[in-house]
C-alpha positions in Angstrom: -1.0 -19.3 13.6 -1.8 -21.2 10.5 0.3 -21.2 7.8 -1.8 -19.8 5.0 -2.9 -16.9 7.1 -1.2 -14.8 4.7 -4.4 -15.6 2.7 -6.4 -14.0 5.6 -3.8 -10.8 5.8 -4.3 -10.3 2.2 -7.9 -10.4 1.3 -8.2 -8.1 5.2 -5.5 -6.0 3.5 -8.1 -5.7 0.3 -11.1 -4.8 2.3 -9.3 -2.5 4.3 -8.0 -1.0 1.1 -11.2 -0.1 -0.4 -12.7 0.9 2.3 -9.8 3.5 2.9 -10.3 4.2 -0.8 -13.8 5.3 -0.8 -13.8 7.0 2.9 -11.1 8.7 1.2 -13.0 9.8 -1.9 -15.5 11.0 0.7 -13.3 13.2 2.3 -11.9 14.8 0.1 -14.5 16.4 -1.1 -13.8 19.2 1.3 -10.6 18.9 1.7 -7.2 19.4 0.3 -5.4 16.1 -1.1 -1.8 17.1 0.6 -4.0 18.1 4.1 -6.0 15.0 4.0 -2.6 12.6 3.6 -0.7 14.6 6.3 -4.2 14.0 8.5 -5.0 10.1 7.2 -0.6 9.6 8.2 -1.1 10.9 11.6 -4.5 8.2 12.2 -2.2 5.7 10.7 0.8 6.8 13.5 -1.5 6.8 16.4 -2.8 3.6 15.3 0.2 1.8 14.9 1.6 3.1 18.0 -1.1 1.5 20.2 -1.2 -1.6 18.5 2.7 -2.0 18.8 2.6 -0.9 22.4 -0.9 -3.1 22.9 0.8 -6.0 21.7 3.8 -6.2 23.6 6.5 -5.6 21.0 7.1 -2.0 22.0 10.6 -3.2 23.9 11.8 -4.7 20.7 13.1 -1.5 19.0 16.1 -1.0 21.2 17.3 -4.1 19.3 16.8 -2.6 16.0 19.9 -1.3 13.9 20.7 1.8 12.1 20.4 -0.1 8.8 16.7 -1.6 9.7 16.0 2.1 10.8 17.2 3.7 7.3 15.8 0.5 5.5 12.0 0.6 7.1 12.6 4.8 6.9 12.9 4.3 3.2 10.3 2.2 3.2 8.2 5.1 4.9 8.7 7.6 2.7 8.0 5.8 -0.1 4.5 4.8 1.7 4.4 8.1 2.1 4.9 9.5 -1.3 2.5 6.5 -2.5 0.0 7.5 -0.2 0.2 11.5 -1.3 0.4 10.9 -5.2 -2.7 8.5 -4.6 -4.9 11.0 -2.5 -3.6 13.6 -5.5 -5.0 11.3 -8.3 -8.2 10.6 -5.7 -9.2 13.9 -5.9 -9.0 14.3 -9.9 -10.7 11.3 -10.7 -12.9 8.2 -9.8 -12.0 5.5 -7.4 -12.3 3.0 -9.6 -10.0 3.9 -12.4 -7.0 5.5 -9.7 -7.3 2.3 -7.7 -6.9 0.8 -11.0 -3.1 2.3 -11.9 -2.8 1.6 -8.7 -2.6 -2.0 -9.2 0.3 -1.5 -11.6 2.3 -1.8 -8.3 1.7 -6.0 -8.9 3.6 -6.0 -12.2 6.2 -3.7 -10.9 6.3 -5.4 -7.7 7.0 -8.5 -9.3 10.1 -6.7 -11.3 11.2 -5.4 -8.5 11.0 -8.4 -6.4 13.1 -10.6 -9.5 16.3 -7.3 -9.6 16.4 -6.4 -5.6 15.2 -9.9 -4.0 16.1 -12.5 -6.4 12.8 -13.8 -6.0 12.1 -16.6 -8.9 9.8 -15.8 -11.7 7.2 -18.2 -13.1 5.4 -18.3 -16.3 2.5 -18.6 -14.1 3.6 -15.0 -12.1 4.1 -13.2 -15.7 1.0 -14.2 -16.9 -0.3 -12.8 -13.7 1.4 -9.5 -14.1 0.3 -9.4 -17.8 -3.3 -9.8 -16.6 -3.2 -7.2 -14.1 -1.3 -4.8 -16.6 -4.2 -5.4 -19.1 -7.0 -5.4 -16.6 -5.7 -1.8 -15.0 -5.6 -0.1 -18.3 -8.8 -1.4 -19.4 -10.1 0.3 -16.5 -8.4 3.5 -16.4 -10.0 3.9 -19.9 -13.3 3.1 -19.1 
């Protein structure tokens, strides 16, 4: 694969976002936020499954260790817990400005990424952050 097909992942990641976003509003017209996560995580599971099995990398857990297990477990719950507080928020107010907020996650990504991961910061990647900060209020007000 190429190596800017990160670029691909990404903007596929952002169409696949918003559509998820409004099939979501959709849905939850009818039915309960905590219901519709619980149902949307078990689509998400089965999906997963067969494309892990599909794929061939099925075999490769047995190499995994119990500190990738807690590590990606963490990182489930917190997906989880995203994933519930955004179908919460979904319900109580329009796409646009939740999805907004939700964007935050860039700035504090980038925070997070400099303290946990030693990742470098640019004044190119603050300005960045800054923008997105600005641009998701502006929105959540409108």
């Amino acid at each position: 694969m190429g190596q800017n097909m990160w670029i691909v992942y990404g903007l596929l990641a952002a169409v696949t976002a918003a559509l998820m976003t409004i099939t979501s509003k959709i849905g939850l017209k009818t039915i309960d936020p905590t219901l519709a996560t619980a149902i949307r995580s078990m689509f998400m599971f089965l999906f997963m499954v067969a494309t892990v099995v599909a794929s061939g990398k099925f075999q490769t857990a047995s190499k995994l260790q119990p500190k990738d297990w807690g590590i990606i477990g963490l990182a489930g719950v917190f997906g989880a817990a995203s994933w519930l507080f955004y179908f919460l928020g979904l319900k109580a107010t329009t796409a646009s400005k939740l999805a907004a907020l939700d964007r935050l996650s860039l700035p504090l990504i980038i925070l997070f990424s400099v303290i946990f991961l030693a990742e470098k910061i640019s004044w190119q990647l603050v300005l960045g952050g800054l923008m997105v900060t600005i641009g998701a209020i502006l929105v959540a007000l409108a």
